[in-house]
C-alpha positions in Angstrom: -2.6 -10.6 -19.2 -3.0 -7.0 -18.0 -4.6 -4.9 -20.5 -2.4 -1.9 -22.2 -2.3 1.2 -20.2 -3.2 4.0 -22.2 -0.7 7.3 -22.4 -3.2 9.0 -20.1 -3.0 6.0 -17.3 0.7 6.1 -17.7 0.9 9.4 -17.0 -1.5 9.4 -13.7 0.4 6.5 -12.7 3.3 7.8 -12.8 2.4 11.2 -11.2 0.3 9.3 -8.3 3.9 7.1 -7.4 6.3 10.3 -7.9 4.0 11.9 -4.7 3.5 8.5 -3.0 7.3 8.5 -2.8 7.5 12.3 -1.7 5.0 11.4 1.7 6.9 8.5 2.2 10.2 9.9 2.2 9.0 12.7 4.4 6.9 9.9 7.4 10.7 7.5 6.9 12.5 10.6 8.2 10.4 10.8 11.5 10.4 6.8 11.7 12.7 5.2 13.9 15.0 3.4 11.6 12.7 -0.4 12.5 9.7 1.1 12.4 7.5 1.0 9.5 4.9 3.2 8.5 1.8 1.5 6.6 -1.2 3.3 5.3 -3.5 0.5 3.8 -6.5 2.0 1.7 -8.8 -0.4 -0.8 -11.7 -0.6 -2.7 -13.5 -4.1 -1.8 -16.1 -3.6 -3.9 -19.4 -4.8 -2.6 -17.8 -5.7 0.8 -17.0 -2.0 1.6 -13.7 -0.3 1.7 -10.7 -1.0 4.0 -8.7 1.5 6.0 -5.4 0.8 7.9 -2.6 3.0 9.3 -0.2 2.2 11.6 3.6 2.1 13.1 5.4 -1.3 13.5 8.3 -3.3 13.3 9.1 -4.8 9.8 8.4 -8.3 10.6 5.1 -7.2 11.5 4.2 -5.3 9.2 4.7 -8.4 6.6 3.1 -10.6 8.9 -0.2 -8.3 8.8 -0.1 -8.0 5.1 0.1 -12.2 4.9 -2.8 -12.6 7.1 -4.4 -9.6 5.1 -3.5 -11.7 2.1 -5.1 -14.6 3.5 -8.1 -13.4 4.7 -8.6 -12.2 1.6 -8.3 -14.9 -0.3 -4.9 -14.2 -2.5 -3.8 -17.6 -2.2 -6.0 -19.0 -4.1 
């Protein structure tokens, strides 16, 4: 089980997906309306860090994410 976010977390949390929603609503106005944007950032830890933008269809999009997810061993 997750541990308990503090009132602090909650609060950066909160403020980090409020202007995550503000860029994406700006990029989904330029987007044709099947296009997706994706901006992939993470912290691998030892391995390194990952970097990924790009414009696709949907079913792509999921597609990469499920081989991401695989790759990456989420399945297990």
């Amino acid at each position: 089980m997750p541990d308990q976010e503090t009132p602090e977390q909650t609060e950066r949390r909160l403020a980090l997906e409020e202007r995550t929603r503000a860029i994406a609503d700006v990029i989904n106005e330029m987007m044709p309306g099947d296009t997706t944007f994706m901006l992939f950032l993470a912290d691998v830890g030892d391995q390194g860090n990952i970097a990924y933008v790009g414009t696709c269809r949907r079913e792509s999009t999921i597609e990469m994410m499920r081989e991401f997810l695989e790759r990456w061993g989420a399945n297990q």
